[in-house]
LUMKE-849228 format. One record per residue (C-alpha): x, y, z. Coordinates in steps of 0.001 Angstrom, whole numbers. Layout:
LUMKE-849228
+---------+---------+---------+
|      c1 |      c2 |      c3 |
+---------+---------+---------+
|       X |       Y |       Z |
...
+---------+---------+---------+
END
This chain:
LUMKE-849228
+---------+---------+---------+
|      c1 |      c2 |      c3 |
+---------+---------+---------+
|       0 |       0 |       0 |
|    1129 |    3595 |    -742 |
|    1200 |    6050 |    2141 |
|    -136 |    9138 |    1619 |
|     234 |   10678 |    4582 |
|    3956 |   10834 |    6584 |
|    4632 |   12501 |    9512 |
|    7813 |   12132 |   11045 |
|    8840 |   13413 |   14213 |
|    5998 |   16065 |   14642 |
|    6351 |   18624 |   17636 |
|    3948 |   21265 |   18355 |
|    3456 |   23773 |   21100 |
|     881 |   26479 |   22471 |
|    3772 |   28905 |   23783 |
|    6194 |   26668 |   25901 |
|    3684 |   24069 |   26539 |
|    4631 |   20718 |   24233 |
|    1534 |   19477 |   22921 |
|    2938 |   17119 |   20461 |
|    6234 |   15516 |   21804 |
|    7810 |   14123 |   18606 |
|    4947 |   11258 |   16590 |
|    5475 |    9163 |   13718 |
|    2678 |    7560 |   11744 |
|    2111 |    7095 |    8376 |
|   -1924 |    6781 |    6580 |
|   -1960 |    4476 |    3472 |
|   -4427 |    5127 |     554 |
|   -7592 |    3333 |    1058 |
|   -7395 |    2914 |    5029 |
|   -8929 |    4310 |    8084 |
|   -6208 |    5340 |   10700 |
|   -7586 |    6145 |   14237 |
|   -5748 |    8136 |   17103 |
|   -7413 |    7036 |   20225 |
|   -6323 |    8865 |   23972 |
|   -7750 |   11056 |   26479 |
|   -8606 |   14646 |   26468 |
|   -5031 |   16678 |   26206 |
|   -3375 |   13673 |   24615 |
|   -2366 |   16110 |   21655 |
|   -5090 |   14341 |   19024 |
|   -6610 |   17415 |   17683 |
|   -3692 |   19319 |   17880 |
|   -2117 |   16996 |   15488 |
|   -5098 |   17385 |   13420 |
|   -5424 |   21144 |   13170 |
|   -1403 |   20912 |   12278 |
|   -1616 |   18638 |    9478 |
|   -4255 |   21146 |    7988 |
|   -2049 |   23597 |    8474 |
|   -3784 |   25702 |   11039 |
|   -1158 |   25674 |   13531 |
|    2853 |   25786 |   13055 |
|    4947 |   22754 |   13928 |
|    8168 |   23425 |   16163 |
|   10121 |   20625 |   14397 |
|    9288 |   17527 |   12415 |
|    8160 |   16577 |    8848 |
|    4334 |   16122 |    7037 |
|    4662 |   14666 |    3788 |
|    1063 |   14168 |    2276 |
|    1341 |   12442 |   -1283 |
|    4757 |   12718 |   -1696 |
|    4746 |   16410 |   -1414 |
|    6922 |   18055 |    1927 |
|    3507 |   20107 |    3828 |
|    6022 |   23238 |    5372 |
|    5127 |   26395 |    5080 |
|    2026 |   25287 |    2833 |
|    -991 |   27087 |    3878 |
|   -4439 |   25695 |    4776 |
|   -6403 |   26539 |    1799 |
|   -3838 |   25297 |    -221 |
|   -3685 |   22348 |    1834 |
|   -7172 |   21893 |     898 |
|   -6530 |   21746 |   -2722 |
|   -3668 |   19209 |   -2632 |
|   -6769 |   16763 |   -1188 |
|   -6382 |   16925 |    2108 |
|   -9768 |   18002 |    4053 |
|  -10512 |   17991 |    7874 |
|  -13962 |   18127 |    9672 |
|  -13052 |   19954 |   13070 |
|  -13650 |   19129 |   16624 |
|  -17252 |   21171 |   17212 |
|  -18176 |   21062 |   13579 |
|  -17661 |   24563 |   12664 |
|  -20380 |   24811 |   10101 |
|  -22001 |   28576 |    9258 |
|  -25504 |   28465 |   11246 |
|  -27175 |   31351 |    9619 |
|  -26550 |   29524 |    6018 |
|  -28093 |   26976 |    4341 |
|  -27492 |   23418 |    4657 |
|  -26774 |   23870 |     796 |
|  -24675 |   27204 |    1054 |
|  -22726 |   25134 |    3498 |
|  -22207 |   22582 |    1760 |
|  -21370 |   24946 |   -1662 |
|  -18651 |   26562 |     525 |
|  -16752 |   23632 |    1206 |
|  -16289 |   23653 |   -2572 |
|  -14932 |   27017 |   -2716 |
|  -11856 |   26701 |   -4193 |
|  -13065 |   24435 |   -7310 |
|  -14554 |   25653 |  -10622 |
|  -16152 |   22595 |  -12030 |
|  -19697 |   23884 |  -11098 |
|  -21489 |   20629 |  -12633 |
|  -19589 |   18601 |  -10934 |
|  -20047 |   20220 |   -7508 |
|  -24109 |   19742 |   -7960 |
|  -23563 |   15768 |   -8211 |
|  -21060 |   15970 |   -5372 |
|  -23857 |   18344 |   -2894 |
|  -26562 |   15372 |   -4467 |
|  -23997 |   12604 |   -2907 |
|  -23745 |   14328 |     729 |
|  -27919 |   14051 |      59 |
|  -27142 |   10586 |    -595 |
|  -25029 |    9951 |    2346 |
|  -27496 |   12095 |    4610 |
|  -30695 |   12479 |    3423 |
|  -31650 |   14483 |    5638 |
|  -29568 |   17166 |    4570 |
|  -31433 |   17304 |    1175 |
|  -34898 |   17427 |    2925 |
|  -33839 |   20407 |    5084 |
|  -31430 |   21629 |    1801 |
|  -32864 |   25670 |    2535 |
|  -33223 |   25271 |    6161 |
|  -30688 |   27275 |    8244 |
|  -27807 |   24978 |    9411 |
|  -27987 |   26673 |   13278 |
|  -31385 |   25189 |   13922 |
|  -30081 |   21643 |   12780 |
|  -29347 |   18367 |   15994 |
|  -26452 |   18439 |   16554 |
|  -26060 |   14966 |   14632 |
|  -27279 |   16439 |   11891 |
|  -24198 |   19124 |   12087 |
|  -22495 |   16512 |   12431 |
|  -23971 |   15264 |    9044 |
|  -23394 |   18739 |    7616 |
|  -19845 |   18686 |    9013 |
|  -18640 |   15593 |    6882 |
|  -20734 |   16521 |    3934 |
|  -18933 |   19832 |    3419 |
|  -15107 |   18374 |    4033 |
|  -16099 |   16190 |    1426 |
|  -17339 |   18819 |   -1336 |
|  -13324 |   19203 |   -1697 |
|  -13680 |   16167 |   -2947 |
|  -10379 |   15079 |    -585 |
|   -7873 |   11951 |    -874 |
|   -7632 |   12255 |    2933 |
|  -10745 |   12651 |    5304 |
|   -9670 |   13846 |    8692 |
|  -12847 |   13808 |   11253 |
|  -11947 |   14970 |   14546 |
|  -14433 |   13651 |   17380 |
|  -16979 |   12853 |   14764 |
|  -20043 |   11524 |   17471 |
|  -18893 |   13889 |   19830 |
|  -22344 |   14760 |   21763 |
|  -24181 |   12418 |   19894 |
|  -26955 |   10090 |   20772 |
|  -26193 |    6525 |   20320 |
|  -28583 |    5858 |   17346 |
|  -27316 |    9315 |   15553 |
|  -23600 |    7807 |   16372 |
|  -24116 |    4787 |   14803 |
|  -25296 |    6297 |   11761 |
|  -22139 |    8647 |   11612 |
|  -19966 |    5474 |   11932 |
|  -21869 |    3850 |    9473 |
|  -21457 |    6181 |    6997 |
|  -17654 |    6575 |    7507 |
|  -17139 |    2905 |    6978 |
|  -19698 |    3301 |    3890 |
|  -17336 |    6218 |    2902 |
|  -14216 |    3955 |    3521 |
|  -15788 |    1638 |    1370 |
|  -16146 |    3593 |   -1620 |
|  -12035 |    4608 |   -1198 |
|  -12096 |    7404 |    1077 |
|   -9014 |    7105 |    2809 |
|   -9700 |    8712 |    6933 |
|   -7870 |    9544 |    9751 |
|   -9750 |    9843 |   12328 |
|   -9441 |   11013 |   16292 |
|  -12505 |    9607 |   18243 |
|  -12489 |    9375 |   21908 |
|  -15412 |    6372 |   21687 |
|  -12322 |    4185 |   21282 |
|  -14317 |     464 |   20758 |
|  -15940 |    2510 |   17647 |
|  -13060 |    3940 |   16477 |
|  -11093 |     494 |   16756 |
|  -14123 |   -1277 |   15510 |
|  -13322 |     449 |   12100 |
|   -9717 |    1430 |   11753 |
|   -7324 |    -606 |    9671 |
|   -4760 |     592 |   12343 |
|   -4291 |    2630 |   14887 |
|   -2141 |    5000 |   17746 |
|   -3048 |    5451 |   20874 |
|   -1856 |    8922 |   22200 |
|    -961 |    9955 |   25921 |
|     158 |   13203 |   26658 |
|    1447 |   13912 |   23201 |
|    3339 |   11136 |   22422 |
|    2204 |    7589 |   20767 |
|    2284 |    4870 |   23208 |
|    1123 |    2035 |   21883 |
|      72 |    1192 |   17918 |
|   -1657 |   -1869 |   16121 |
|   -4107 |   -2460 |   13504 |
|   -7657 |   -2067 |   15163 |
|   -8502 |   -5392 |   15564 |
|   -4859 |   -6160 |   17950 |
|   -5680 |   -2255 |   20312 |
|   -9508 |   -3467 |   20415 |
|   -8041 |   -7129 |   22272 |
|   -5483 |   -5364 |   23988 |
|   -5917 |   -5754 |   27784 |
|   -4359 |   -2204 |   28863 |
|   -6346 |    -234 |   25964 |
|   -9117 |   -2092 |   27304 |
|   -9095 |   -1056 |   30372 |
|   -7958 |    1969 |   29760 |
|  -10234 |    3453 |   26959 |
|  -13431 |     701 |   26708 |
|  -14176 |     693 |   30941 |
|  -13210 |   -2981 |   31435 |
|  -11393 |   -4002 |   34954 |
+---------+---------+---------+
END
């Protein structure tokens, strides 16, 4: 398998607090790649640096062969690499569909862009029945919904979802990790952070659990869901 996404010795700090203490992983094309760990274990930090919305202090991000430095976000965005944030983020006085026609901004191929809003409708159809409604009023499963829907109007080779059933009611949560498996298998490759760590194992092809900034532990999904410290660690088993 290829990797597309490399990162080598990341650091990153919030003034002279070490957040990120020096990771390695690497996402292949065509997997799902979970980062399991507590609150403060650095997860979404890593996230927000690979889409270049914060500065490392040292390491390398190589995302399809192409060195990530100094590359800003937007730009980020157009070498395929999308991110649904922790808190979803979406515009609540737009439209579901102004929403989900933003997270297209940078492309031209207007056609195109119409299937691609008709496929989130696909994914969520609930989205298309509420299409004009004003995204602020939606569950909060259904910004969830929204959330996804608009990362992938970029139409990206990496997905990253950070905490996507955050909040979420268990019914609504199983439909979001239904859909990212659906979206998995349909060759969206996804790295994903999710502090419900039996889901999160349940679907990754590997994955890195994360304590205080560094990677302690990593296995495909299947090994860190049977592993007796993750387990009682992260699923509430004694």
């Amino acid at each position: 398998m290829t990797a597309l996404l490399e990162v080598e010795n990341l650091r990153v700090a919030y003034g002279k607090i070490e957040a990120v203490k020096g990771i390695s992983f690497t996402v292949e094309a065509g997997r799902i790649v979970t980062l399991i760990g507590t609150n403060g274990a650095g997860k979404t930090t890593t996230l927000r640096t690979l889409s270049g919305l914060l500065k490392p202090l040292a390491g390398t991000v190589r995302f399809d062969g192409r060195p990530l430095s100094g590359v800003p976000a937007h730009k980020i965005v157009a070498l395929g690499l999308a991110h649904s944030p922790e808190g979803r983020h979406i515009f609540p006085r737009l439209t579901i569909a102004e929403n989900l026609q933003l997270g297209a901004f940078l492309r031209k191929d207007g056609p195109a862009i119409d299937r691609d809003i008709q496929h989130v409708y696909e994914l969520f159809p609930i989205l298309g029945e509420r299409a004009k409604q004003a995204s602020g009023t939606l569950s909060g499963g259904e910004q969830q919904m929204l959330a996804m829907g608009r990362a992938l109007m970029s139409r990206p080779k990496l997905l990253m979802l950070d905490e996507p059933s955050m909040g979420l009611s268990p019914i609504m949560m199983q439909k979001i990790m239904d859909t990212i498996a659906e979206l998995k298998a349909a060759g969206t490759t996804i790295l994903l952070v999710e502090q419900n760590a039996q889901a999160a194992l349940s679907l990754a092809d590997h994955g890195h659990v994360m304590e205080t900034g560094r990677i302690v532990l990593s296995g495909t999904g299947a090994d860190l869901l049977h592993d007796e410290s993750v387990r009682k660690a992260y699923l509430g088993e004694d």
